[in-house]
C-alpha positions as CSV (number, residue, x, y, z in Angstrom):
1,X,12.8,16.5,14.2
2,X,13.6,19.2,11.5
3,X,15.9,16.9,9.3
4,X,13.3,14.1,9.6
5,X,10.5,16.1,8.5
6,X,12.5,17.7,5.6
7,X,13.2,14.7,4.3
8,X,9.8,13.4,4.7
9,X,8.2,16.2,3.4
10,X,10.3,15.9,-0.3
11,X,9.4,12.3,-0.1
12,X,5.8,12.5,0.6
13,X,5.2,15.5,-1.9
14,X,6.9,13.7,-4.9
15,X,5.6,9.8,-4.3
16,X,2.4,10.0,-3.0
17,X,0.3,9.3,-6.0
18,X,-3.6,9.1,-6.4
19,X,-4.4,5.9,-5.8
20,X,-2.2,6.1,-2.5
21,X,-4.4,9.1,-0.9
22,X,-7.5,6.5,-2.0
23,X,-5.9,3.9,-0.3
24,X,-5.3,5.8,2.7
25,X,-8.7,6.4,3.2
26,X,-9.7,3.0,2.4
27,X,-11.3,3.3,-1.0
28,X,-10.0,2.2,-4.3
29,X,-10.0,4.4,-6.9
30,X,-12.0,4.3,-9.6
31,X,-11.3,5.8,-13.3
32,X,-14.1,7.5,-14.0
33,X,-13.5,9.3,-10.4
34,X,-14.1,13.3,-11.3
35,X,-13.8,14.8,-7.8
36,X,-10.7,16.7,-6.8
37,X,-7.6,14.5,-5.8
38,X,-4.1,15.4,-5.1
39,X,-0.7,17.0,-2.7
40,X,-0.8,20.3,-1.6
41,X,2.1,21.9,0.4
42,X,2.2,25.2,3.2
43,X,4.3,27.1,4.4
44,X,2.6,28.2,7.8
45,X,3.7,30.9,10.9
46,X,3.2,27.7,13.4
47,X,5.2,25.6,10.6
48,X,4.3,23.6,7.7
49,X,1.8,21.6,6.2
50,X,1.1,18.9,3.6
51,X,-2.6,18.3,2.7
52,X,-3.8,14.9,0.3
53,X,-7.5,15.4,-0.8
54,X,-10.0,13.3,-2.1
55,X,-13.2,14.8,-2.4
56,X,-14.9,16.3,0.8
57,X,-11.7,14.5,2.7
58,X,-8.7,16.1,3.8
59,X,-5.4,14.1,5.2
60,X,-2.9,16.5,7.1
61,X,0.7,16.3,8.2
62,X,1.7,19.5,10.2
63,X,4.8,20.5,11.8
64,X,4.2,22.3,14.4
65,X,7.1,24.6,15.3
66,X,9.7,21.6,14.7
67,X,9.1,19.9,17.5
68,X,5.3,18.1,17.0
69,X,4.4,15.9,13.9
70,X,0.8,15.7,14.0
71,X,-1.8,14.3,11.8
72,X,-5.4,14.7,11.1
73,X,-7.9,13.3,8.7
74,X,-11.1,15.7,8.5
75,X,-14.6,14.8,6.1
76,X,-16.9,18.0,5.5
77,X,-19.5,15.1,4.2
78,X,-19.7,11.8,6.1
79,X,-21.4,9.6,3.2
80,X,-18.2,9.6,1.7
81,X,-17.3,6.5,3.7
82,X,-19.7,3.2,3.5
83,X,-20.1,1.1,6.2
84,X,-22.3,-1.8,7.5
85,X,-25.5,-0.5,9.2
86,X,-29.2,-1.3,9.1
87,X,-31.0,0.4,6.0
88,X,-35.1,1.1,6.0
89,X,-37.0,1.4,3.1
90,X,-39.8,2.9,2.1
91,X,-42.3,-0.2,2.1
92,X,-41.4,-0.6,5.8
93,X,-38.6,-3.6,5.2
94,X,-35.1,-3.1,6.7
95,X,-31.8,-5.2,5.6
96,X,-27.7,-4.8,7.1
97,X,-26.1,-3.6,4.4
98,X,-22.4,-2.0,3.5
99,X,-23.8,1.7,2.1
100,X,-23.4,5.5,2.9
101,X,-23.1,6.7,6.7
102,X,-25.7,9.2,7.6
103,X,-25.0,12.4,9.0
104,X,-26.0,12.1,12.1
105,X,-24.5,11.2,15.9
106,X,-25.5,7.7,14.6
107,X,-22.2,7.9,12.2
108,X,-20.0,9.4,14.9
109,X,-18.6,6.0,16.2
110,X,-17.8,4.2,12.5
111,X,-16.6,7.8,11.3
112,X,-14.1,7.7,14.4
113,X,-12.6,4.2,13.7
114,X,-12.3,5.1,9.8
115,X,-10.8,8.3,10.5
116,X,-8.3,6.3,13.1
117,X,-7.8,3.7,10.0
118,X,-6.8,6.2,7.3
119,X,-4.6,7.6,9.9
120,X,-2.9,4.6,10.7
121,X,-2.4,3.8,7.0
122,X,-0.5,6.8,6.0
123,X,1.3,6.9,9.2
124,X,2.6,2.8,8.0
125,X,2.9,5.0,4.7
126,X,5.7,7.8,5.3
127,X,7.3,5.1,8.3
128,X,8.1,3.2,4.7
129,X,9.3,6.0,2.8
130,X,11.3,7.5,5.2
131,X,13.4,4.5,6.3
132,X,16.8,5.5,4.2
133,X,16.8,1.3,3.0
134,X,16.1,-1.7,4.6
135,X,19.8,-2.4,5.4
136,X,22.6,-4.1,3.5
137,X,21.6,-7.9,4.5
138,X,17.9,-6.9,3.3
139,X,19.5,-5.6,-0.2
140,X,21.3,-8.5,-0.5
141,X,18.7,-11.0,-0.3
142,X,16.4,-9.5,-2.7
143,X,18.9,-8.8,-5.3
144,X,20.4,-12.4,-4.7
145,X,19.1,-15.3,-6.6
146,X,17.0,-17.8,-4.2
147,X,16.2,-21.7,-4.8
148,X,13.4,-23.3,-3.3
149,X,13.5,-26.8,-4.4
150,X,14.4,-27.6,-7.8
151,X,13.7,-24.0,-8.8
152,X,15.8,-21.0,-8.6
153,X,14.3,-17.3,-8.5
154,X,16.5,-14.8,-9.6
155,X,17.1,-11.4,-7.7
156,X,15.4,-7.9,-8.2
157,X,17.6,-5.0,-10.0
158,X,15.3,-1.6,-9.2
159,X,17.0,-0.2,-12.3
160,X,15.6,-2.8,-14.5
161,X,12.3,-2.1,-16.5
162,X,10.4,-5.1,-15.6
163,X,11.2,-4.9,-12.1
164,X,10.5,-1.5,-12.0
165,X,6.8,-2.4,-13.4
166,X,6.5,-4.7,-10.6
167,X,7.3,-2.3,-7.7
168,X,4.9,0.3,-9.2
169,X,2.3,-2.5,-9.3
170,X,2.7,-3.5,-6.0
171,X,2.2,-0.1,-4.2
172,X,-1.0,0.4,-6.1
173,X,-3.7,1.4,-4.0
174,X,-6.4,-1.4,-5.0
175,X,-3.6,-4.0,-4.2
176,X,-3.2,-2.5,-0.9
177,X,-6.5,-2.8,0.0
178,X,-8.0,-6.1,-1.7
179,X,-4.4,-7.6,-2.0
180,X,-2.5,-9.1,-5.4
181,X,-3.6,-12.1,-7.5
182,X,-2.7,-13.6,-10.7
183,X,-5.6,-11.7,-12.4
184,X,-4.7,-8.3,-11.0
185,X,-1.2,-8.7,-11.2
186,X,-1.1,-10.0,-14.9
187,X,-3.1,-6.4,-16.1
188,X,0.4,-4.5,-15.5
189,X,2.3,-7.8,-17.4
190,X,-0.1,-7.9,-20.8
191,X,3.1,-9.5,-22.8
192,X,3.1,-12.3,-20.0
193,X,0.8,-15.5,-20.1
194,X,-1.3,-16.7,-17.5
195,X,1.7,-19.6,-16.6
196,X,4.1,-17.3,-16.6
197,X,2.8,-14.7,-13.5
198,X,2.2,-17.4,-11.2
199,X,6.1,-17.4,-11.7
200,X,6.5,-14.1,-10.7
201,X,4.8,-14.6,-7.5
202,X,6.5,-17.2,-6.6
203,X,9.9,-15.0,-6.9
204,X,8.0,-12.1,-4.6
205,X,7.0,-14.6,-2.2
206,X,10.5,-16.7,-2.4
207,X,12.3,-13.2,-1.5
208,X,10.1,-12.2,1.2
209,X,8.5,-8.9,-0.4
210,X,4.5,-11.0,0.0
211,X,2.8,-13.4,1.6
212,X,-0.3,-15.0,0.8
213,X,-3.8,-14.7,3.1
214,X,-5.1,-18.0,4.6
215,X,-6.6,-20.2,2.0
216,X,-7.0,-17.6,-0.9
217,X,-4.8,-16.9,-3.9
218,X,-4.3,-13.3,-2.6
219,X,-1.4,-11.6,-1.4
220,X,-0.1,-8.6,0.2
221,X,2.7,-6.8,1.0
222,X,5.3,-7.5,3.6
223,X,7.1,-5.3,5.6
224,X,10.1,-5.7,4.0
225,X,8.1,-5.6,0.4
226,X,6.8,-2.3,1.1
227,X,10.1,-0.8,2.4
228,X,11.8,-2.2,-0.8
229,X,9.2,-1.2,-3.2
230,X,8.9,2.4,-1.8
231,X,12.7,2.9,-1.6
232,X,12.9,1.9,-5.5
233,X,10.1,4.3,-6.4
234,X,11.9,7.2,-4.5
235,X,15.2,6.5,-6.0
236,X,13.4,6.6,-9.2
237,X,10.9,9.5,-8.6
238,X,13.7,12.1,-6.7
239,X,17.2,10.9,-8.1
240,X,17.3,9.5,-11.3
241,X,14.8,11.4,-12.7
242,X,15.8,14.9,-11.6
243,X,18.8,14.3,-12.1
244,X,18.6,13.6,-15.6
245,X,16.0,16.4,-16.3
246,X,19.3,18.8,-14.6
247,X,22.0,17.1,-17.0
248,X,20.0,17.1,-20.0
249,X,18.5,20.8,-20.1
């Protein structure tokens, strides 16, 4: 497991960003957010350890003695989650409503199932990152040109600017939780018109890397979306840019 969790740990330290560790935890993040965020990296006797923080929440990845990957989300202050429950106020009335767990045994079972989410999420997170690509046929068909009809859609280059955008966009943490739309998506596209993004999602969903939700005009990521996505931002984040740092100093 040594190897794996080398790599891993390189990966992890360098590409997880702020708004992932919110996503993780299933928040989005907010800019005017003035709590501590961020990666933080130990050497331990047992082994090591990477620790993302938001707030009074800590998300851990241990090693322990290369042969255990183990992984723990711990909150020293329970009202950093919301959740639905049944709220009393002062004049007596009570109303359901999405706000702050108390601390209490009350909270335990919600806590557990949001701690088990955020969990989940970063373990779908580093599964991503650490798959090497998604394989010479998957490659192929998103930097291929598809039709669909009477339209064609061309193919994504990762070393192009625009596309490069696109990936970052995708792997934002607020369009990870509430999904992508033409509103959302055009914020990271100002140049483009309204006509002209609808466009674009048609080319993501044409090559596989979203699909849309029911009846909305939402989208998330696909499996093969995130791996792509992921694998152009690590390129980007641990190749290209350290190696040119190293040439030109």
């Amino acid at each position: 497991m040594q190897a794996i969790y080398d790599r891993l740990t390189r990966t992890a330290i360098h590409s997880v960003k702020p708004e992932n560790v919110a996503t993780f935890l299933g928040r989005p993040l907010h800019p005017n957010y003035r709590d501590e965020i961020g990666n933080r990296f130990d050497t331990r006797i047992a082994g090591t350890r990477i620790k993302h923080t938001m707030g009074p929440v800590s998300l851990k990845t241990y090693d322990k003695h290369g042969f255990i990957l183990r992984i723990e989300t711990t909150v020293s202050d329970v009202s950093f989650f919301k959740h639905y429950r049944k709220v009393e106020h002062r004049d007596g009335t009570t109303e359901t409503k999405w706000t702050a767990m108390k601390k209490g045994i009350y909270s335990l079972s919600p806590l557990r199932e949001v701690l088990h989410a955020a969990n989940r999420r970063y373990l779908e997170f580093i599964s991503a990152i650490d798959t090497p690509t998604a394989g010479i046929e998957a490659l192929r068909k998103v930097s291929a040109s598809l039709r669909d009809g009477e339209h064609s859609y061309p193919g994504f280059n990762l070393f192009a600017d625009e596309d490069q955008t696109l990936m970052e966009a995708l792997v934002r943490g607020e369009h990870c939780i509430r999904g992508l739309s033409n509103k959302t998506l055009r914020r990271h596209f100002p140049q483009k018109t309204s006509a002209q993004i609808p466009r674009t999602l048609k080319r993501l969903r044409t090559h596989g890397l979203i699909k849309k939700v029911g009846h909305t005009y939402h989208y998330y990521l696909t499996r093969l979306g995130r791996t792509i996505a992921m694998a152009g931002l690590k390129v980007k984040e641990l190749v290209i840019i350290p190696q040119l740092a190293t040439a030109l100093s």
